[in-house]
LOFI-601290 format. One record per residue (C-alpha): residue in three letters; x, y, z. Coordinates in steps of 0.02 Angstrom, whole numbers, plus 50000, padded with zeros to 5 digits. Layout:
BEGIN
+-----+-------+-------+-------+
: res :     X :     Y :     Z :
+-----+-------+-------+-------+
: ala :     X :     Y :     Z :
...
+-----+-------+-------+-------+
END
This chain:
BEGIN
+-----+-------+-------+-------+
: res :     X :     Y :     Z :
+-----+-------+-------+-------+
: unk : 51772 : 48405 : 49682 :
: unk : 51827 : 48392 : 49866 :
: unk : 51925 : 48548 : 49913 :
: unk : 52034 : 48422 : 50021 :
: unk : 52059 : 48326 : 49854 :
: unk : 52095 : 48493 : 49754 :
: unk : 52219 : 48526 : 49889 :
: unk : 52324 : 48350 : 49881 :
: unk : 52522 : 48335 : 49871 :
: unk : 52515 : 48524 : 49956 :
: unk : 52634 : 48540 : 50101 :
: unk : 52638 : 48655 : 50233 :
: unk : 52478 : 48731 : 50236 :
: unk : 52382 : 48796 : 50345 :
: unk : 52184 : 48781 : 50342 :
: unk : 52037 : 48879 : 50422 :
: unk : 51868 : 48804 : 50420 :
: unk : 51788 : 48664 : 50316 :
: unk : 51889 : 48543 : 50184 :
: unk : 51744 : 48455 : 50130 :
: unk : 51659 : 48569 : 50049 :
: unk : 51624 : 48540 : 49837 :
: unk : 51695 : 48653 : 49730 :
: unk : 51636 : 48672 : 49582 :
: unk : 51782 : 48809 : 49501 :
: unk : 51949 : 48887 : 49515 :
: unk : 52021 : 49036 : 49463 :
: unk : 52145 : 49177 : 49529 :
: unk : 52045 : 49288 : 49432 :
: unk : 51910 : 49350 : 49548 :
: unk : 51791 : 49392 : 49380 :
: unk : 51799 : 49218 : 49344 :
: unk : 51743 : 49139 : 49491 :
: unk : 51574 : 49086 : 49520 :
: unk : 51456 : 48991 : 49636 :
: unk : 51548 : 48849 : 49746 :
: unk : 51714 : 48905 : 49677 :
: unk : 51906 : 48935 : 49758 :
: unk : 51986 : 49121 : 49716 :
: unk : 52172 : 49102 : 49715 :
: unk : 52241 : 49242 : 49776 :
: unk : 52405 : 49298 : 49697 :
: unk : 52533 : 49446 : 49720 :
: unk : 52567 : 49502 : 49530 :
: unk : 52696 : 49634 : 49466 :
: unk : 52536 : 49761 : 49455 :
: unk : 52427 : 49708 : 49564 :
: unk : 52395 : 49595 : 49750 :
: unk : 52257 : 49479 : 49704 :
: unk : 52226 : 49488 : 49881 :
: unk : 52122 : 49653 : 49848 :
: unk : 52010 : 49560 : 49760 :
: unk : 51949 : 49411 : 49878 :
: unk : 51792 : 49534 : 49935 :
: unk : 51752 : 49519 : 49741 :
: unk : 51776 : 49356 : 49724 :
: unk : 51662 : 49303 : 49876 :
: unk : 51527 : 49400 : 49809 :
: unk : 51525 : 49296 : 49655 :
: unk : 51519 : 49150 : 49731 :
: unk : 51676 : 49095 : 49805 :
: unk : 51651 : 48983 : 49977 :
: unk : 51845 : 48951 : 49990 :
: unk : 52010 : 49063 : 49991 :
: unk : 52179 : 49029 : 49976 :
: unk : 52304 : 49164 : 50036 :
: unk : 52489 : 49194 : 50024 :
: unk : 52584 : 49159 : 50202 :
: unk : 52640 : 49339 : 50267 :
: unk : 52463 : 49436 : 50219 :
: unk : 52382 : 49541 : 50375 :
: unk : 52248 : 49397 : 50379 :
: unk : 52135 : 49518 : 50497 :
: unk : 52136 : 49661 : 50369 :
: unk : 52060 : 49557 : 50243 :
: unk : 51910 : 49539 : 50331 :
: unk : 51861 : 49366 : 50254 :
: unk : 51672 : 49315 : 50330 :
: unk : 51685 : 49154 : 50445 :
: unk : 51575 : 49061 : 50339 :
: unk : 51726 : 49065 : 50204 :
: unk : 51864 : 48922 : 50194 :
: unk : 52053 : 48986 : 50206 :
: unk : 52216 : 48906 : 50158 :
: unk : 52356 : 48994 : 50196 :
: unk : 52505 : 48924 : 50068 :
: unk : 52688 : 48995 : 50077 :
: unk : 52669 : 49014 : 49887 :
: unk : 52517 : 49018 : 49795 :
: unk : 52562 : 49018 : 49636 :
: unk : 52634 : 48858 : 49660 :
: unk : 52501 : 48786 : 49744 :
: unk : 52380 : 48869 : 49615 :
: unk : 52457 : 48766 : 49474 :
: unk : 52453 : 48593 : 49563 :
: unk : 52274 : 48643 : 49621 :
: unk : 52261 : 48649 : 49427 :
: unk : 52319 : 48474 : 49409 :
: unk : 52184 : 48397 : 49540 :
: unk : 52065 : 48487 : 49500 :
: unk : 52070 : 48444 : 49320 :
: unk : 52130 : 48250 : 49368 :
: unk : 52313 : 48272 : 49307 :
: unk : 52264 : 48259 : 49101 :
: unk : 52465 : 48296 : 49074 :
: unk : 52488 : 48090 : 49137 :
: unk : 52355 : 48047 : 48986 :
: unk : 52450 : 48102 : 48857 :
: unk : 52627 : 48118 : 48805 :
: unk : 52705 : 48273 : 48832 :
: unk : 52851 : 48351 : 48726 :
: unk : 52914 : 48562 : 48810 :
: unk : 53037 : 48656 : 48706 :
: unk : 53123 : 48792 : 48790 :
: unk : 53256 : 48912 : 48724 :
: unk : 53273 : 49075 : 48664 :
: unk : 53243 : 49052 : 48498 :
: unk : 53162 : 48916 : 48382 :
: unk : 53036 : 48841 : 48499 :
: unk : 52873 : 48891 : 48365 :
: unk : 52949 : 48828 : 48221 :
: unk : 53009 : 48653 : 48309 :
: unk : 52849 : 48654 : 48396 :
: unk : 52766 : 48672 : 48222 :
: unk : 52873 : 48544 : 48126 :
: unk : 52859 : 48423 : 48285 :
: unk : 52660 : 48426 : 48239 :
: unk : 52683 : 48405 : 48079 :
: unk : 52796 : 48244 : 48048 :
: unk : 52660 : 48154 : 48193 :
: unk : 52515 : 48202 : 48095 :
: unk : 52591 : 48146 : 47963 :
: unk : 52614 : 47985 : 48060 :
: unk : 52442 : 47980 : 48090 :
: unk : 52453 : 48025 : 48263 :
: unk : 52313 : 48157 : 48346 :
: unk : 52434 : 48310 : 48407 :
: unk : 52409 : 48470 : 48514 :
: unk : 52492 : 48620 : 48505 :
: unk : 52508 : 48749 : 48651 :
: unk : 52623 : 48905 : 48609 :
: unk : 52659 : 49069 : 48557 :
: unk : 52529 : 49072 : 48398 :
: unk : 52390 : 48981 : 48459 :
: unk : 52323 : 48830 : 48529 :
: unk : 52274 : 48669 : 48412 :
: unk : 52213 : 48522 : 48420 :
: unk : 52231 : 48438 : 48252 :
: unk : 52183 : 48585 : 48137 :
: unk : 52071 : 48640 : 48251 :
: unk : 52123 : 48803 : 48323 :
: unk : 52038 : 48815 : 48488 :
: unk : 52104 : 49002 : 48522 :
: unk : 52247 : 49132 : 48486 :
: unk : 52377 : 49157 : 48624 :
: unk : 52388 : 49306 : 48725 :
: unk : 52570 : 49229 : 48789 :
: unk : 52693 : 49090 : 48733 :
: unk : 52617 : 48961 : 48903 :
: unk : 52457 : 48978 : 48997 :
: unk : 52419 : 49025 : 49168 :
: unk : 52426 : 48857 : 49259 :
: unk : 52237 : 48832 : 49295 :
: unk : 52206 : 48874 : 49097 :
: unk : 52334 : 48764 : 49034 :
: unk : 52283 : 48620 : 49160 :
: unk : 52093 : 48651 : 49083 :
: unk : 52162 : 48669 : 48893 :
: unk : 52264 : 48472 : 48926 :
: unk : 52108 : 48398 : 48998 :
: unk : 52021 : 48459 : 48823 :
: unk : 52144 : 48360 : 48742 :
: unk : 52147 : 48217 : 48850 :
: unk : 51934 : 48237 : 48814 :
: unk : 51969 : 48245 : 48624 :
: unk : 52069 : 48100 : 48630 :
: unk : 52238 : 48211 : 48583 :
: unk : 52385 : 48073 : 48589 :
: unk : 52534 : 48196 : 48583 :
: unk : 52541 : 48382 : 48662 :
: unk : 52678 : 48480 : 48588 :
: unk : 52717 : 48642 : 48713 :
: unk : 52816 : 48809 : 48716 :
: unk : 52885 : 48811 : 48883 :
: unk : 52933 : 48985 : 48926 :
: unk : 53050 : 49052 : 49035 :
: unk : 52912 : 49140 : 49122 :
: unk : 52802 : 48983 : 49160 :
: unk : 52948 : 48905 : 49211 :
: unk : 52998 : 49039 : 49358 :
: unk : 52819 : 49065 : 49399 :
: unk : 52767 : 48910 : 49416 :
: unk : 52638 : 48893 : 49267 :
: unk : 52708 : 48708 : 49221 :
: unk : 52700 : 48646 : 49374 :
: unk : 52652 : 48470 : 49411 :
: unk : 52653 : 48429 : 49216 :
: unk : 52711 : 48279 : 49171 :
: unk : 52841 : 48319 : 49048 :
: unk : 52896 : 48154 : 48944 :
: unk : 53008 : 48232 : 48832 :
: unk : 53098 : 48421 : 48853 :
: unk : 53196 : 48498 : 48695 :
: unk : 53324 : 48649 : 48743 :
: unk : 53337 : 48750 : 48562 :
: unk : 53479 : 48883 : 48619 :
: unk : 53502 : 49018 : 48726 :
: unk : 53558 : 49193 : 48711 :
: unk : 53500 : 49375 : 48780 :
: unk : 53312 : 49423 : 48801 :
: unk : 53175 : 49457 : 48943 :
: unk : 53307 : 49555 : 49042 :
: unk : 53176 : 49666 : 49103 :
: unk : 53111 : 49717 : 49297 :
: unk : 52921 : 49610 : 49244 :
: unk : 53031 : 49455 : 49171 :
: unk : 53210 : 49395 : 49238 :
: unk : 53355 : 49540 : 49329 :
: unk : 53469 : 49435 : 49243 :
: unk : 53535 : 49307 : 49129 :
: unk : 53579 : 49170 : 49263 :
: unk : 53393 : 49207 : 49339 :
: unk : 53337 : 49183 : 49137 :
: unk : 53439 : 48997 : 49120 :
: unk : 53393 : 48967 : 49306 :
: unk : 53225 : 48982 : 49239 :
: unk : 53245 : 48860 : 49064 :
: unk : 53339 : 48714 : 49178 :
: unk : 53178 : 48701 : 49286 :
: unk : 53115 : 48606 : 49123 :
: unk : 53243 : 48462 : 49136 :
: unk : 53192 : 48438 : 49326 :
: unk : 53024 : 48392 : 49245 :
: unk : 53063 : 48268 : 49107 :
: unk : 53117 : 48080 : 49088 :
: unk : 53234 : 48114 : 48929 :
: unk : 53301 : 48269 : 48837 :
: unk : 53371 : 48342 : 48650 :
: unk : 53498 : 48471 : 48674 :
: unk : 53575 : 48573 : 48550 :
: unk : 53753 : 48570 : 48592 :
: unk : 53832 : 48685 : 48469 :
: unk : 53778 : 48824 : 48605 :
: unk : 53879 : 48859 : 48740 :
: unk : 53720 : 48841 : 48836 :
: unk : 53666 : 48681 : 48777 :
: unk : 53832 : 48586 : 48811 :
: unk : 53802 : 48639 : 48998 :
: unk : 53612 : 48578 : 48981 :
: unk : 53693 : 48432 : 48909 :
: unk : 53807 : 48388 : 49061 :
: unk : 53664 : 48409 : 49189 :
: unk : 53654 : 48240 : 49315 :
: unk : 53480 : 48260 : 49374 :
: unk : 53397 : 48108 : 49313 :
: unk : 53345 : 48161 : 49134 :
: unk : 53432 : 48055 : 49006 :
: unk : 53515 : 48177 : 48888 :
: unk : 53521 : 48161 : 48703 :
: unk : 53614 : 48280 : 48581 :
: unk : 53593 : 48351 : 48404 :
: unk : 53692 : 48479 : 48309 :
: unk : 53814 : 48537 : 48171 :
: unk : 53989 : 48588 : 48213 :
: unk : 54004 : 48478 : 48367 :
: unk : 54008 : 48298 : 48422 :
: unk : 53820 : 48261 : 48438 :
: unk : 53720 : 48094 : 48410 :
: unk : 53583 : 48180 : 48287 :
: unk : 53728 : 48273 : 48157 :
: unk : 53681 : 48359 : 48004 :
: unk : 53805 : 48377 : 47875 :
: unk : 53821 : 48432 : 47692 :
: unk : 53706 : 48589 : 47717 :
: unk : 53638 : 48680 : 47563 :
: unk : 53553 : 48844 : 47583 :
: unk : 53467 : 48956 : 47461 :
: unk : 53362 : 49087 : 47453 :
: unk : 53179 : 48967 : 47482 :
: unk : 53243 : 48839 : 47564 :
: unk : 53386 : 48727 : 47658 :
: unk : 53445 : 48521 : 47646 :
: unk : 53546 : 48443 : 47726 :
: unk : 53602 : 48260 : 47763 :
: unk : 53561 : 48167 : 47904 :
: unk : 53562 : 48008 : 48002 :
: unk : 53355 : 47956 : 47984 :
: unk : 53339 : 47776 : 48064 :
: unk : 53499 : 47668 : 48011 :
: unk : 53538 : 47782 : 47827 :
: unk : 53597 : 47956 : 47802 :
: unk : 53457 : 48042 : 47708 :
: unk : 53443 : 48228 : 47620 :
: unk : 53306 : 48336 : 47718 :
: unk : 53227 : 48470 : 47627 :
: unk : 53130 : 48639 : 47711 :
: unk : 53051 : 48768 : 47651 :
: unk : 53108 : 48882 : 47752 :
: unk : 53287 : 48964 : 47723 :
: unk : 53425 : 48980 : 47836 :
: unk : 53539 : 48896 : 47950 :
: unk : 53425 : 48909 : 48106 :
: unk : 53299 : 48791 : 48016 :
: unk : 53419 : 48654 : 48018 :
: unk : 53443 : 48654 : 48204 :
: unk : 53264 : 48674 : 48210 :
: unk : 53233 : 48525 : 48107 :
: unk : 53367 : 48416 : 48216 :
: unk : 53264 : 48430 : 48372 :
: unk : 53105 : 48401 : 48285 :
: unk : 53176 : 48257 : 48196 :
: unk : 53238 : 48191 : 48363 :
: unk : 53082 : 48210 : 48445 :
: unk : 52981 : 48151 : 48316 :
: unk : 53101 : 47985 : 48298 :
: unk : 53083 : 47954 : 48470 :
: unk : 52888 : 47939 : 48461 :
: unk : 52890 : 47828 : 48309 :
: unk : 52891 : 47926 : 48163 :
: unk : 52956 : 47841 : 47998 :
: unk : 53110 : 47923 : 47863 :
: unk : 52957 : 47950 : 47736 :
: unk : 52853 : 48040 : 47863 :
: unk : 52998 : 48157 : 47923 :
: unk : 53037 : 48218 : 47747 :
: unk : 52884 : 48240 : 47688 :
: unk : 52813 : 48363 : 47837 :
: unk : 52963 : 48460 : 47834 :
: unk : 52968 : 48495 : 47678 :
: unk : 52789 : 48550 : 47663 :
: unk : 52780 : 48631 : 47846 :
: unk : 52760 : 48818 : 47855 :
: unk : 52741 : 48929 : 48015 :
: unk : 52648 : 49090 : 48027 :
: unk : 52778 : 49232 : 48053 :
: unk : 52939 : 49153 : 48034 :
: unk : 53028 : 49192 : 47882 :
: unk : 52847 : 49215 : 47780 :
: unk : 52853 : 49264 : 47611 :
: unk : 52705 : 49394 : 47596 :
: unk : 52638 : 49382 : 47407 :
: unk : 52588 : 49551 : 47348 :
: unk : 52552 : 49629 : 47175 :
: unk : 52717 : 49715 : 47144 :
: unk : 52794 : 49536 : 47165 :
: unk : 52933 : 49608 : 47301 :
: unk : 53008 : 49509 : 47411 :
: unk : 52939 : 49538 : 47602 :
: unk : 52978 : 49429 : 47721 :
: unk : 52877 : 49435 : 47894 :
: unk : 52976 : 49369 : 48043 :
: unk : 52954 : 49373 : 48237 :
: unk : 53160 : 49430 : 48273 :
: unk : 53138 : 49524 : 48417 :
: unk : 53294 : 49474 : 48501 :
: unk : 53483 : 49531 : 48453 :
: unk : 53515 : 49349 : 48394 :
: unk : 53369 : 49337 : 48307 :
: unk : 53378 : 49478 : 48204 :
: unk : 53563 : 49458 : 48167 :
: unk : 53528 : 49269 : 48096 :
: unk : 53363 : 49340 : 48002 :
: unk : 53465 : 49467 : 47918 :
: unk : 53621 : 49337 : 47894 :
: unk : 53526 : 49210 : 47819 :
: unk : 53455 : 49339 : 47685 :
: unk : 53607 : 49438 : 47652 :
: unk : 53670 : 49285 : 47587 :
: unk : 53551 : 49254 : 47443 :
: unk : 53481 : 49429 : 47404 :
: unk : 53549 : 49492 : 47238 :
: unk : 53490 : 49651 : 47288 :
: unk : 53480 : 49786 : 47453 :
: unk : 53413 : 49697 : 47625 :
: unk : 53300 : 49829 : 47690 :
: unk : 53269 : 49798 : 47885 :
: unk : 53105 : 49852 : 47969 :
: unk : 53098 : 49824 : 48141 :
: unk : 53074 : 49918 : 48323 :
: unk : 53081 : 49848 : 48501 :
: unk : 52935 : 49804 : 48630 :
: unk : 52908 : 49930 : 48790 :
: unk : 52926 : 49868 : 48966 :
: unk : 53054 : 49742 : 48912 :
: unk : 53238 : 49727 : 48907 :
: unk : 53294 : 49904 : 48862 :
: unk : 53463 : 49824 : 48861 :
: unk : 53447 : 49765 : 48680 :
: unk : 53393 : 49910 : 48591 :
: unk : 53549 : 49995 : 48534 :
: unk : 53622 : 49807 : 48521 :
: unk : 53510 : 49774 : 48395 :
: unk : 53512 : 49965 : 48305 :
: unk : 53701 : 49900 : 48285 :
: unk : 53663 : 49736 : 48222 :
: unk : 53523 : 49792 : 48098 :
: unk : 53675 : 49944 : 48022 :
: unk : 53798 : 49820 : 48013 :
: unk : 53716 : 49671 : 47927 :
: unk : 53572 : 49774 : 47807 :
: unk : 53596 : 49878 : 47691 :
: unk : 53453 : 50021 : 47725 :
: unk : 53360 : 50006 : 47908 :
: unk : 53197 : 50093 : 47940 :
: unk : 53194 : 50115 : 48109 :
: unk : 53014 : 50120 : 48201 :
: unk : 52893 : 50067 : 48328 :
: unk : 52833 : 49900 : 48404 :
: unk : 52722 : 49845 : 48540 :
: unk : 52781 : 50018 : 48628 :
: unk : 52658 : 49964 : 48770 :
: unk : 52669 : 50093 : 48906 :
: unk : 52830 : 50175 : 48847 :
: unk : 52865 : 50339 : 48731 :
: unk : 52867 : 50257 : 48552 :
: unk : 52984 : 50390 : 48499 :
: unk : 53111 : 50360 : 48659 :
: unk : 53142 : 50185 : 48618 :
: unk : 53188 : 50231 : 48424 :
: unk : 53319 : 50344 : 48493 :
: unk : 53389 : 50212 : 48601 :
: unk : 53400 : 50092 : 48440 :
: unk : 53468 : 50219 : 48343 :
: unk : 53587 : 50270 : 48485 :
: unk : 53661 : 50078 : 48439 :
: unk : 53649 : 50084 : 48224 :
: unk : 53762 : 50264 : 48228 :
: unk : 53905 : 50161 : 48284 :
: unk : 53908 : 50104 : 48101 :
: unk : 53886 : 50174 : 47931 :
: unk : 53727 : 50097 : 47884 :
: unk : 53592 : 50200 : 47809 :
: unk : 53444 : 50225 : 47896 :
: unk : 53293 : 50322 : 47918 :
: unk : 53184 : 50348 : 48082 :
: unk : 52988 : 50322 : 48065 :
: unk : 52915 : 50309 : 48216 :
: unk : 52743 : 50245 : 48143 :
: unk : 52750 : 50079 : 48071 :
: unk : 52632 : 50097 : 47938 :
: unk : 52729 : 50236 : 47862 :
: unk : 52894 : 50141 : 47892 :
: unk : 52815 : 49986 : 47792 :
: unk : 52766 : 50100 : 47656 :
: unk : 52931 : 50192 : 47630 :
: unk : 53009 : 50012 : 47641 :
: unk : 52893 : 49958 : 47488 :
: unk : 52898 : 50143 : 47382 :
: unk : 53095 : 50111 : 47383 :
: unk : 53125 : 49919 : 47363 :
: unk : 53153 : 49823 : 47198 :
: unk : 53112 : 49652 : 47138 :
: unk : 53317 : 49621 : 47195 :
: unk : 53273 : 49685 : 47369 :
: unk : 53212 : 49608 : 47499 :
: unk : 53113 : 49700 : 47650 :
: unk : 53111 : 49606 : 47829 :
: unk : 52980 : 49654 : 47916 :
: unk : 53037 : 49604 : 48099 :
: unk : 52996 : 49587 : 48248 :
: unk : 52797 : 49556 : 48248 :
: unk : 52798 : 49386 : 48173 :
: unk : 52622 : 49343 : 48196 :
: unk : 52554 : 49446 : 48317 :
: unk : 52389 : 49540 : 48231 :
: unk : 52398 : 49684 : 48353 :
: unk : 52487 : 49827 : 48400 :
: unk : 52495 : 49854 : 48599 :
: unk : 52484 : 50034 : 48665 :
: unk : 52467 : 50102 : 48829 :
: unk : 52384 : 49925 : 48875 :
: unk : 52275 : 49922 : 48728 :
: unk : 52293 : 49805 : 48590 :
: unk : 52241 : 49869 : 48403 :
: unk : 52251 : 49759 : 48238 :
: unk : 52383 : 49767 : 48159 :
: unk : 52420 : 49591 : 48035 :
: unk : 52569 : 49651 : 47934 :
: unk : 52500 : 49531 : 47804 :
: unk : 52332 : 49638 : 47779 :
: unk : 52428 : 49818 : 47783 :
: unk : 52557 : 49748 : 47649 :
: unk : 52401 : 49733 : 47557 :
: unk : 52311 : 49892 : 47593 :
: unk : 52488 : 50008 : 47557 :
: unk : 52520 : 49902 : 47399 :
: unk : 52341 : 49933 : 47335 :
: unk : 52331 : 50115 : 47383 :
: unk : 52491 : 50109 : 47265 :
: unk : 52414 : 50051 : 47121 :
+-----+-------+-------+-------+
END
């Protein structure tokens, strides 16, 4: 493509040397560039991608584009080489994206879900009730990426770098996807990953304290800052507005036409006459023009407000009464409230709580039906909000009834520092607890104490099949070392 076409709708830039040269690819990483390409050159929270332009010349880049206020002499870029100068380049990266990969987000229809919590699981039952529809769906998010039950990778984040996820929609587009379901982070929203998508419909799920952290947002108005970016991008919205949040979302008079769902208040989507047990919830709800009873398999409170955006969504882009019922109550999502079988027929549940309100509605929802102890397992992530820890080491003593205290995704942080600041929070209380600062042993103390009237939450790692330490990521599927401790049992 024309670098003068890979450059359109870009203000204010400035340009050295030839626009109509072909390029071929584009990439910020300077590793992935090769002959006839563009290296985007980015200032990340590590590292100045500027460093790397030599690199990327050498394999094969004929064009540059640099971030306005660079020394432009010290980077010694050969004459031969094309330079735009752009006052942001991650923007401009991410509508490069869009050209270069002839805007594949217009092809389809696009649904983001944003919020703190919940945007899996209503990404998940979203996907579901269409396919049940008979509708070709793809799925971008924290997990993985599908298209129909094809998983085309795992994700190492919740929304790609702009170029990838402009590459991953044209794909679908290719594969002749109809509907693209997304997790729009926080992140791709402040950074610009989501630019120039073509959002048709946005979903706000709730909002509440996480990513405080000097690599994410400072603060919480930076984080919601971040989230209302979305509904700048979309025709038409679903809002929860039982969250404080989500009633200001609501209110917004920017040109997106705002729909509601909820519970306790006024909303247009209500659910009413909620029943929850210990494997799943119903509820009643308006589906078309009668009030039906919607049953999931997946227990607690949260699911219904999940299920009311999906069910708006899904409404929205056609989907029949018999369609919604029957997805939801089949769907099930990898790491969120997952019941691991096991030989000694315990109850472990694997979740992905890694917030405050997460883990408090987690350990709610299963305090309520548990005949027996709730045993908490969990630990917080390194290099993120340190904030939350002894929050949630207060939580966790209040609401279980024995928490094993230990280590998760410690990244580049002392394992053993960030147990003592979640302990620092569960001493305010008179739960039990136990420090283990390796999770393998804390799983197996969990499962050498529990009964068949316990139940152990494993929280915190959802999914994820690795542990991340010191920049390195070793497997680690909770699933598979349920398994291995329960066997080495027998």
């Amino acid at each position: 493509m024309e670098l003068k076409k890979i450059l359109c709708d870009l203000k204010d830039l400035k340009a050295k040397g030839n626009l109509d040269i072909d390029i071929t690819n584009i990439s910020s990483n300077s590793q992935e560039i090769k002959e006839n390409g563009m290296f985007i050159a980015i200032k990340g929270f590590e590292t100045d991608g500027h460093k790397y332009i030599a690199d990327a010349i050498k394999n094969g880049a004929i064009a540059v584009m640099i971030e306005e206020g660079v020394n432009f002499k010290s980077l010694n870029i050969p004459e031969n080489i094309t330079v735009i100068m752009s006052k942001n380049t991650r923007y401009a990266q991410a509508i490069c994206g869009c050209n270069f990969y002839d805007d594949p987000s217009k092809k389809l229809k696009l649904v983001g879900i944003t919020g703190t919590k919940g945007k899996t699981t209503t990404t998940f039952m979203i996907k579901s009730i269409l396919e049940k529809q008979g509708k070709k769906v793809g799925l971008i998010g924290t997990i993985a990426t599908y298209i129909g039950d094809k998983k085309i990778e795992d994700s190492d984040r919740t929304t790609p770098e702009s170029i990838k996820l402009q590459k991953i929609l044209a794909q679908m587009v290719k594969e002749k996807v109809e509907v693209v379901i997304m997790e729009v982070s926080s992140q791709s929203l402040k950074l610009d990953r989501v630019a120039g998508c073509d959002f048709d419909i946005g979903v706000f799920t709730n909002f509440s304290e996480d990513h405080i952290s000097p690599k994410e947002h400072p603060d919480m108005q930076d984080y919601f800052e971040s989230k209302l970016k979305l509904f700048d991008m979309c025709k038409l919205a679903f809002v929860n507005v039982d969250d404080i949040y989500g009633l200001k979302v609501s209110k917004l008079n920017n040109g997106c036409e705002m729909h509601t769902y909820g519970i306790d208040n006024h909303s247009e989507l209500l659910a009413k006459d909620i029943t929850i047990t210990n494997s799943y919830v119903d509820f009643k709800v308006k589906l078309g023009i009668k009030n039906e009873r919607v049953k999931i398999g997946i227990p607690g409170r949260f699911s219904v407000y999940n299920a009311l955006a999906a069910i708006s969504v899904a409404q929205k882009l056609g989907a029949t009464t018999d369609s919604i019922k029957e997805a939801l109550l089949e769907v099930k999502i990898p790491g969120r409230s997952e019941l691991v079988d096991n030989k000694k027929e315990l109850v472990i549940m694997i979740d992905y709580a890694h917030s405050p309100e997460s883990l408090e509605n987690i350990l709610s929802a299963v305090k309520t039906y548990t005949k027996g102890k709730v045993i908490s397992v969990f630990g917080c992530g390194g290099d993120r909000d340190s904030g939350k820890r002894s929050v949630m080491g207060e939580i966790s003593g209040k609401i279980a009834d024995y928490t094993i205290i230990t280590s998760d995704n410690p990244r580049t942080e002392n394992p053993e520092q960030i147990v003592n600041e979640i302990e620092q929070g569960i001493k305010k209380t008179n739960g039990k607890y136990i420090c283990i600062v390796d999770r393998v042993e804390a799983i197996k103390h969990a499962i050498s104490i529990a009964t068949k009237r316990d139940i152990i939450v494993l929280a915190g790692k959802g999914h994820e099949p690795y542990q991340e330490i010191n920049n390195v990521k070793y497997p680690f599927d909770e699933r598979i070392i349920v398994k291995q401790i329960i066997d080495e049992m027998k």
